[in-house]
C-alpha positions as CSV (number, residue, x, y, z in Angstrom):
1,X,152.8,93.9,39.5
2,X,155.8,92.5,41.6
3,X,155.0,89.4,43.1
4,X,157.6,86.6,44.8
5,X,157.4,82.5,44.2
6,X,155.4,82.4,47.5
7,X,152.3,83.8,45.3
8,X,151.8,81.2,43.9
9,X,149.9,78.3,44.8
10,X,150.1,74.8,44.5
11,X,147.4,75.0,41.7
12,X,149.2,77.3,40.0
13,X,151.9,75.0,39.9
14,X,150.2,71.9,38.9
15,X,148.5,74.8,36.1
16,X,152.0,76.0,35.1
17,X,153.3,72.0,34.9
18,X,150.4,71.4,32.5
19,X,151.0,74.2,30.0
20,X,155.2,73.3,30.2
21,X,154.3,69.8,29.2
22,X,151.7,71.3,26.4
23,X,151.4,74.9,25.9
24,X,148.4,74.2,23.3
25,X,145.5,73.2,25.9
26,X,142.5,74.2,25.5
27,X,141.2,76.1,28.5
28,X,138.2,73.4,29.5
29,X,141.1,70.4,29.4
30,X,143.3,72.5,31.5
31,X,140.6,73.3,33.9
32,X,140.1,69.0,34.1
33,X,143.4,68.4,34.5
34,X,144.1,70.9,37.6
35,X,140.3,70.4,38.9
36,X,139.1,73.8,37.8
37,X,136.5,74.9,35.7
38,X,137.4,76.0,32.4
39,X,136.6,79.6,33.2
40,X,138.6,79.4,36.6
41,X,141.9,78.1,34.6
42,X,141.2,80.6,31.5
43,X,141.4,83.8,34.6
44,X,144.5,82.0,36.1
45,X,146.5,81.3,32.9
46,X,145.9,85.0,32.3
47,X,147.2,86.1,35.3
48,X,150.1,84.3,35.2
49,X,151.2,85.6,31.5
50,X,150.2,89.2,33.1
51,X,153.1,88.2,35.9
52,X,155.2,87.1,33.1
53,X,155.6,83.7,34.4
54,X,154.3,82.4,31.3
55,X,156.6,84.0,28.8
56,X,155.0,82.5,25.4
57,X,154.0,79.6,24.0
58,X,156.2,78.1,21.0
59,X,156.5,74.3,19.2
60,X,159.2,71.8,19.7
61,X,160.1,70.9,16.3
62,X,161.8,68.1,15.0
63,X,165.1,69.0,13.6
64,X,166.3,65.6,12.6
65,X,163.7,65.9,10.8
66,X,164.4,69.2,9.1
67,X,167.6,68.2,8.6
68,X,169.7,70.0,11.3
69,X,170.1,66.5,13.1
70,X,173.9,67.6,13.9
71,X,174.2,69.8,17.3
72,X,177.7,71.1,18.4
73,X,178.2,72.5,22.1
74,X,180.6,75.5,21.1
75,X,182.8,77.4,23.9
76,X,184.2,80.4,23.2
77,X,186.6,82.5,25.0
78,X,187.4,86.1,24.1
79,X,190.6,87.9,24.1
80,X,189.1,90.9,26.4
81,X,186.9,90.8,28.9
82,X,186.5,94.5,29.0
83,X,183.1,95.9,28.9
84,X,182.4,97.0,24.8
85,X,184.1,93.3,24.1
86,X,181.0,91.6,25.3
87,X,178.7,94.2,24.3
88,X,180.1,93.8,20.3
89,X,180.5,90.0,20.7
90,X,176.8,89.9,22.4
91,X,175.3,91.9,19.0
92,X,177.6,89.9,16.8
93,X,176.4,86.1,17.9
94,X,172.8,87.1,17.5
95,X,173.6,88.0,13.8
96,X,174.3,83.8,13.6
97,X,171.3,81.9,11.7
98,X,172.9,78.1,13.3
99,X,173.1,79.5,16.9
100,X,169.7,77.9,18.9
101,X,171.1,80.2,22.3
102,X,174.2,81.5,23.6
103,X,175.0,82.0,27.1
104,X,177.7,84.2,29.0
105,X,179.2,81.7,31.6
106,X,181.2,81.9,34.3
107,X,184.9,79.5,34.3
108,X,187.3,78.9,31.7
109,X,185.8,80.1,29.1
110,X,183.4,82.9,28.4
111,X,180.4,81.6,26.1
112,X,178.8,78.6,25.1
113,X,176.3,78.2,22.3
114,X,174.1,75.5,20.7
115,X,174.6,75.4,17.0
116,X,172.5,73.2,14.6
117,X,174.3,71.9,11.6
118,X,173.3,69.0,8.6
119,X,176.7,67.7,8.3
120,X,180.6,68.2,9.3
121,X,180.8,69.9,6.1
122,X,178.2,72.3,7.7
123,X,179.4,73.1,10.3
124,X,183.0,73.9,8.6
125,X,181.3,76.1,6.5
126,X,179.3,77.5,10.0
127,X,182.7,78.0,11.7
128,X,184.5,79.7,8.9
129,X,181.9,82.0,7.8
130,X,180.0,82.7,11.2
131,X,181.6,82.0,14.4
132,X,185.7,82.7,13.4
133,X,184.0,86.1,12.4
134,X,182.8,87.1,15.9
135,X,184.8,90.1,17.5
136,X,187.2,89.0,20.3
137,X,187.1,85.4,19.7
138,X,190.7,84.2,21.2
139,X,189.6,80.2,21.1
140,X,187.2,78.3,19.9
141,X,186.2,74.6,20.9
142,X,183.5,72.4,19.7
143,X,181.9,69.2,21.0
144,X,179.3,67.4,18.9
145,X,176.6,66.1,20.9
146,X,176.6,62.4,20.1
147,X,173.4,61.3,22.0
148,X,170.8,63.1,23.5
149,X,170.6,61.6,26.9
150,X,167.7,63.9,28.4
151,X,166.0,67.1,27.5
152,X,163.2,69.0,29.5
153,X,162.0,72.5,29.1
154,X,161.5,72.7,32.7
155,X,162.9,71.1,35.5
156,X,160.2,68.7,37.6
157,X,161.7,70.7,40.8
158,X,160.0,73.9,39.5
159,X,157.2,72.8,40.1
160,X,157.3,71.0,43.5
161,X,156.1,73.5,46.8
């Protein structure tokens, strides 16, 4: 079903808000919290994982907690640009247990990727044996993330009309 952002309503946006800010509602305290009946927001959530605007539902764990408290900001540039580079590099990075998500970018370098580490000595060990292994890598630079200043898994603006 092709559909644009003018589709949906404002209710579908305060509905789509709700479920960013906790995926595990129930479908009668969804309906109270958009002014819908339980049945109402139940047909509506469906419809909206049917238009794939709802892609899944997962937990935000901890990782302090689990002991991956360390997170580096890695850019990566790659010798070649050319077409089969980035497909092999692409299949390669997925093949990296500490990557959380890489993303091709556009600018002075090529990739940039989250990795989750417990120490320095981790992440030595993550950079020798994973990421200096990647195909094409010409230059690699970390930055560890000292503080985490903000972190949303939406932006508010998605969801004003």
């Amino acid at each position: 079903m092709d559909f644009t952002t003018a589709d949906i309503d404002q209710t579908d946006c305060r509905l789509l808000s709700e479920l960013a800010a906790d995926g595990r509602l129930s479908d009668v305290a969804l309906g109270d919290r958009v002014y819908l009946s339980s049945t109402a927001a139940a047909r509506r959530r469906k419809i909206l994982e049917e238009r794939g605007l709802i892609a899944g539902y997962t937990a935000s764990l901890d990782l302090d907690r689990l002991g991956y408290g360390i997170m580096v900001l890695v850019s990566i540039e790659l010798a070649s640009q050319a077409e089969q580079a980035l497909i092999e590099f692409e299949e390669a990075v997925m093949q990296c247990p500490s990557m959380s998500f890489c993303s091709f970018v556009s600018g002075d370098t090529d990739f940039v990727m989250m990795v989750h580490v417990r120490s320095f000595n981790d992440y030595d060990r993550v950079y020798r044996s994973e990421l200096s292994r990647l195909p094409y890598v010409a230059k690699i630079r970390s930055s560890f993330i000292m503080r985490q200043v903000a972190r949303r898994g939406v932006p508010p603006v998605v969801f004003e009309r």
